[in-house]
Residue, then its C-alpha position, 0 to 999 in steps of 0.5 A: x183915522x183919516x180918510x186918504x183915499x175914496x177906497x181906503x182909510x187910514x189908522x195912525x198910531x203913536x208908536x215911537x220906537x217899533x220897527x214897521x212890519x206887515x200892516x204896520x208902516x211907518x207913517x211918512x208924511x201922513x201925520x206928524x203926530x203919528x209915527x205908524x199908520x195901517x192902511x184899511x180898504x174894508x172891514x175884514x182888513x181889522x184883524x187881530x194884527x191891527x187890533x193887537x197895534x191898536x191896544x199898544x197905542x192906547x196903552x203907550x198914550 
């Protein structure tokens, strides 16, 4: 996770090979080691969307 913002963190994934949809975007320049990130600006914001990309990745590394 990398603080981008003072308002927002962001959460990089490895998820080579999914298309982007809703919360899950693709990373950009963020990180080169990332191919999707989340954007989260409170705590509410994970969900079970995000833990659902969260659980992929770890499963995929």
């Amino acid at each position: 996770m990398s603080s981008s913002t003072a308002t927002r963190l962001d959460l990089g994934l490895n998820l080579k090979g999914v298309e982007p949809a809703g919360k899950l975007e693709a990373s950009g320049s963020f990180n080169a080691m990332c191919s999707h990130r989340i954007r989260l600006t409170c705590a509410t914001d994970i969900d079970d969307h995000v833990k659902h990309w969260l659980a992929e990745a770890y499963k995929r590394s």
